[in-house]
TILO-219667 format. One record per residue (C-alpha): z, y, x; residue number from 1. Coordinates in steps of 0.001 Angstrom, whole numbers. Layout:
BEGIN
        Z        Y        X  num
        Z        Y        X  NUM
...
REM end
This chain:
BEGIN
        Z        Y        X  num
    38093   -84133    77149    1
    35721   -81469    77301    2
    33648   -80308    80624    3
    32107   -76635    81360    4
    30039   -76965    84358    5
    29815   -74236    86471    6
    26119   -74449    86696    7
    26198   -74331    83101    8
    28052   -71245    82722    9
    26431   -68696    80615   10
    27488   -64982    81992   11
    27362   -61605    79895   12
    26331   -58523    81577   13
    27390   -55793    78891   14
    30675   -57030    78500   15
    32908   -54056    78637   16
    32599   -50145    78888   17
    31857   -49859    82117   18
    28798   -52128    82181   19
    26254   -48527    82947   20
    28670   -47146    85193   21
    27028   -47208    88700   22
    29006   -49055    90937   23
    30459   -51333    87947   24
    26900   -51785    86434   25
    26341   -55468    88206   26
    29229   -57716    87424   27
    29236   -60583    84993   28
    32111   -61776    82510   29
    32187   -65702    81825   30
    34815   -66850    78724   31
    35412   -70436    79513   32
    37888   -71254    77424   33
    39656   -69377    74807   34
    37891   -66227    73049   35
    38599   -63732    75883   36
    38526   -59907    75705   37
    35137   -59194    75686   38
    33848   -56040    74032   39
    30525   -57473    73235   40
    29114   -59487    70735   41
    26546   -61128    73509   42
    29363   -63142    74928   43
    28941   -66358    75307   44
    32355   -68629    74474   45
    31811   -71437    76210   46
    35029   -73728    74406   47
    36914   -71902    71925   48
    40003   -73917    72281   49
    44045   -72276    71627   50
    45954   -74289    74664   51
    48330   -70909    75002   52
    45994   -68531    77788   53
    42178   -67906    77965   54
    40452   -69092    81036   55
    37669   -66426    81711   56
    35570   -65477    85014   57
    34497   -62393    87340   58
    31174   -62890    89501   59
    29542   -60157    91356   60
    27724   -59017    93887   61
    28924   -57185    97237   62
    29965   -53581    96615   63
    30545   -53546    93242   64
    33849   -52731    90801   65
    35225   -53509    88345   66
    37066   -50633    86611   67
    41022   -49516    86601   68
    42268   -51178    83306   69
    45309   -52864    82016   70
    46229   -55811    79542   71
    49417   -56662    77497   72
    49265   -60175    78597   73
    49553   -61626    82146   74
    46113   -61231    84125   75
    46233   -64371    86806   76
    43190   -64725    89471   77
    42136   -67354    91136   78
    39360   -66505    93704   79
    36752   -68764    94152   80
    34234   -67877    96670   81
    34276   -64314    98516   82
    36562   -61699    99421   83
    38097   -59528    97110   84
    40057   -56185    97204   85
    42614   -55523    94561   86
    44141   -52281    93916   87
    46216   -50708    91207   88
    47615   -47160    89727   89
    46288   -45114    87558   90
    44184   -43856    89814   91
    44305   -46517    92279   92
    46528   -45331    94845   93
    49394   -46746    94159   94
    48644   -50382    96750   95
    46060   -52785    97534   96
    45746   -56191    98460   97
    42580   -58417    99839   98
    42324   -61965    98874   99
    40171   -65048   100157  100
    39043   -68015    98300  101
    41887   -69998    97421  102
    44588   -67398    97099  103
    46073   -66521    93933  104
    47287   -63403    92632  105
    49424   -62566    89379  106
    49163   -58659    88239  107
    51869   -57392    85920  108
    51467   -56035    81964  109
    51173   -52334    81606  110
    49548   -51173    85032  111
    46051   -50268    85253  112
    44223   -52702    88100  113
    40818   -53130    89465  114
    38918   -55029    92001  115
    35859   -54819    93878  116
    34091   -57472    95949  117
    34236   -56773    99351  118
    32009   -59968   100752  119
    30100   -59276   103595  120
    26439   -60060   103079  121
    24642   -62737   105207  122
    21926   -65303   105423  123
    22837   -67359   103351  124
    24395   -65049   100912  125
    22355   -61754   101101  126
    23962   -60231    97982  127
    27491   -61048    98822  128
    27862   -62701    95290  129
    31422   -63768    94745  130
    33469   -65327    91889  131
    37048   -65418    90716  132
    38363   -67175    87668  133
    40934   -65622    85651  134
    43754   -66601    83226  135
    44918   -64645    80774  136
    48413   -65155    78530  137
    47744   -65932    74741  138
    45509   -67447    72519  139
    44227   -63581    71731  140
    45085   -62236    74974  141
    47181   -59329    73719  142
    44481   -57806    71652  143
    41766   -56930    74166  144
    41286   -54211    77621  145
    43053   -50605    77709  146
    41305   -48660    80009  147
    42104   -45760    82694  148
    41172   -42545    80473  149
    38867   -41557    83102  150
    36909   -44682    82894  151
    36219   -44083    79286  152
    35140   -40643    79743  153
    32527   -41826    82379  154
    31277   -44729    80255  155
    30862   -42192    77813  156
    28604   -40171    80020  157
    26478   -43093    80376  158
    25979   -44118    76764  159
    29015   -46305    76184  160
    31522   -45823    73797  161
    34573   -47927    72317  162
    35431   -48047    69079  163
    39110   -47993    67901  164
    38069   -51650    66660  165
    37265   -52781    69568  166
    33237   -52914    69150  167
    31155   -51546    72196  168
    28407   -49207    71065  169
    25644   -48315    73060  170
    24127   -45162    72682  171
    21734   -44928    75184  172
    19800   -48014    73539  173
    19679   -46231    70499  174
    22824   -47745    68370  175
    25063   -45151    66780  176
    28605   -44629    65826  177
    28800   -46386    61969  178
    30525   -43862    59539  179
    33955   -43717    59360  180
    35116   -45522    62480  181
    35941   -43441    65417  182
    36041   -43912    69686  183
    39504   -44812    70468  184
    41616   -42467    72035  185
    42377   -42856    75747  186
    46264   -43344    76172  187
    47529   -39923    76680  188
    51400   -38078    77034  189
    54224   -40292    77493  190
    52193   -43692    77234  191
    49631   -43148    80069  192
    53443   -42006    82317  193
    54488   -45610    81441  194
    51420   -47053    82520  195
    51517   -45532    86353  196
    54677   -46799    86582  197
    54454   -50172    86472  198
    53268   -50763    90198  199
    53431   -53680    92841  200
    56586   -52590    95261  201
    55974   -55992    96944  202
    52407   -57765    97008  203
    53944   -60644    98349  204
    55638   -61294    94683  205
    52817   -61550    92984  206
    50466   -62979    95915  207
    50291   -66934    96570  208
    47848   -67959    99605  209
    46069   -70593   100226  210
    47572   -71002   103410  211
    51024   -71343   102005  212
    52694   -74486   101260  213
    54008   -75982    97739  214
    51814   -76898    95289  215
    53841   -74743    92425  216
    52297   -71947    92078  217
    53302   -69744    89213  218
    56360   -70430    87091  219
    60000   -69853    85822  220
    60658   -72454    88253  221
    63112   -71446    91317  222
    60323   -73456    93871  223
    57433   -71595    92821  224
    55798   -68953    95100  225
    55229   -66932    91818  226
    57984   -66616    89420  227
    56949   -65093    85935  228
    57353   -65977    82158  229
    53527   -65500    81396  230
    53005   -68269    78774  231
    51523   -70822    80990  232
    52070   -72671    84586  233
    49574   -72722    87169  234
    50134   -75528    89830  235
    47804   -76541    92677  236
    47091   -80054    93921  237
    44906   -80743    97151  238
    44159   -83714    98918  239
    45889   -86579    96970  240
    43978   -89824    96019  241
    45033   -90121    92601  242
    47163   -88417    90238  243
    48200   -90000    86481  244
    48244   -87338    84557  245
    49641   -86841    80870  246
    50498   -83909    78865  247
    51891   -83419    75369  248
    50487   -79698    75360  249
    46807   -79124    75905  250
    46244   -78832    80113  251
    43101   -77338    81816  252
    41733   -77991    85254  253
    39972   -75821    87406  254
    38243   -77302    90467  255
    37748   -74783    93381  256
    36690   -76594    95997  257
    34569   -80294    96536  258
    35821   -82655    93355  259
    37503   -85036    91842  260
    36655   -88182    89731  261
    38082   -88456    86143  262
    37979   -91542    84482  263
    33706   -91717    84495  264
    33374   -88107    85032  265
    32038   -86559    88185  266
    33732   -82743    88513  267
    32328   -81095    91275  268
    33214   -77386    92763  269
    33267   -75219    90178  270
    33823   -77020    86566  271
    36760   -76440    84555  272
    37995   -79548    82726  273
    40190   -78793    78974  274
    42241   -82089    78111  275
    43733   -82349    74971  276
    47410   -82834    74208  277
    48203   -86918    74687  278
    44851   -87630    76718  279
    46037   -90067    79471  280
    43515   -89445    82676  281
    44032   -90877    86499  282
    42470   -88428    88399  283
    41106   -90121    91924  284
    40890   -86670    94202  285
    38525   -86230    97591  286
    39935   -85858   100663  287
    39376   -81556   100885  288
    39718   -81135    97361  289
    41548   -78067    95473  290
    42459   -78199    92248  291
    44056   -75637    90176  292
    46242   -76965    86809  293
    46862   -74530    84235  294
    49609   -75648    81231  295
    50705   -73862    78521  296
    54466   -72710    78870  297
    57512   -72582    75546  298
    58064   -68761    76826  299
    55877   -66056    75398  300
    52861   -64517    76645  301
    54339   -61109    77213  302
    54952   -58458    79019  303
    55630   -58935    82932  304
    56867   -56154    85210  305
    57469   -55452    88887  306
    58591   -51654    88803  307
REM end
């Protein structure tokens, strides 16, 4: 069993091309499991365990974005504290949605997304900092972030530019394109159509609340509120006093709200718990607990599409 404590949890602020774009330039990128997509070699992997999806995080403050982009692998949220407003299309204007801590949301392969933190500031949170966490499909997560061409071509303007490898070079702090690799191309023709058609009809297919009842939450399953074939099964469990709990696949646990005892271990709001395949654990739950379990799936990590 391994632990990441959430007040352990080592954030990267350069993470992707949009990092010097105002109005994107505060947000933070956590990989908690799994390598990610990060563009940037200052990411911090915090386990770099294959259980079949990547368990990553978004934190940021009131106000800001985070850019229109798109990933060949399902893209699940799970927000954590504040309120968030997602939105989709290639420019998008295609739908929205808002969600509150608790609520869960599953955006499809092959449509560019964003989301922007929409918390309203107060006394005890003057910055309106909130956090999501986010599972992705895959032990590579589909090979990394395509991007909205137009948020390319304003990173650009601001000194940062994406390689066709991948690698994030910042020209503004005086690093420079190495010789014979080249930006990669923003999708263009026939590929960026395909793109802005791949939009949310009906939010409520991809949208679980907190408020809603069943604990399945995302699965092939006829009884869950989410049915997809990402690669993995999310499932929520609140307010039980214990729960025996054995896997032959690798399982991860994601508390959102108070904790939970396992075996001598103390998880409290926030940690994410990996358990290796065959680990036996009896999980003794608080009263007002949430807990989020994420298992790795026999379908693949592919493609998912509302059109």
């Amino acid at each position: 069993m391994d632990i990441v404590r959430f007040n352990e949890m080592i954030p990267c602020r350069t993470a992707f091309i949009d990092a010097h774009t105002p109005g994107s330039d505060q947000k933070e990128n956590y990989t908690i499991i799994g390598n990610g997509v990060s563009e940037s070699p200052d990411q911090h992997v915090h386990l770099s365990k294959t259980p079949g999806f990547n368990i990553g995080a978004a934190a940021q403050p009131a106000g800001c974005t985070n850019s229109l982009h798109s990933h060949r692998t399902a893209e699940v949220f799970i927000i954590h504290s504040g309120k968030w407003r997602f939105f989709w299309g290639l420019y998008g204007d295609k739908g929205e949605v808002v969600l509150d801590p608790g609520d869960v949301i599953s955006l499809p392969t092959h449509m560019f997304r964003g989301f922007e933190n929409i918390t309203e500031p107060n006394e005890s949170n003057p910055n309106g900092y909130g956090f999501m966490f986010a599972v992705l499909g895959g032990n590579d997560s589909g090979g990394g972030v395509l991007w909205a061409p137009q948020v390319i071509e304003t990173a650009q303007a601001h000194g940062l530019v994406l390689l066709e490898n991948g690698l994030l070079i910042d020209t503004h702090n005086g690093e420079s394109i190495p010789d014979g690799m080249l930006p990669r191309k923003p999708l263009e023709g026939t590929d960026l159509v395909a793109f802005d058609q791949n939009n949310i009809a009906d939010p409520s297919r991809v949208l679980a609340r907190k408020s809603e009842s069943g604990n399945l939450i995302l699965s092939t399953s006829d009884t869950a509120k989410i049915r997809e074939m990402p690669g993995f099964e999310i499932c929520r469990t609140s307010g039980f006093e214990t729960l025996e709990l054995k896997h032959s696949n690798p399982a991860v646990l994601i508390c959102n709200e108070e904790g939970f005892q396992i075996g001598d271990q103390l998880i409290e709001k926030g940690d994410v718990v990996y358990l290796d395949a065959g680990d036996f654990s009896t999980i003794e739950f608080s009263s007002a607990c949430e807990v989020f379990l994420v298992t790795p799936t026999l379908d693949p990590a592919g493609p998912t599409k509302y059109l």
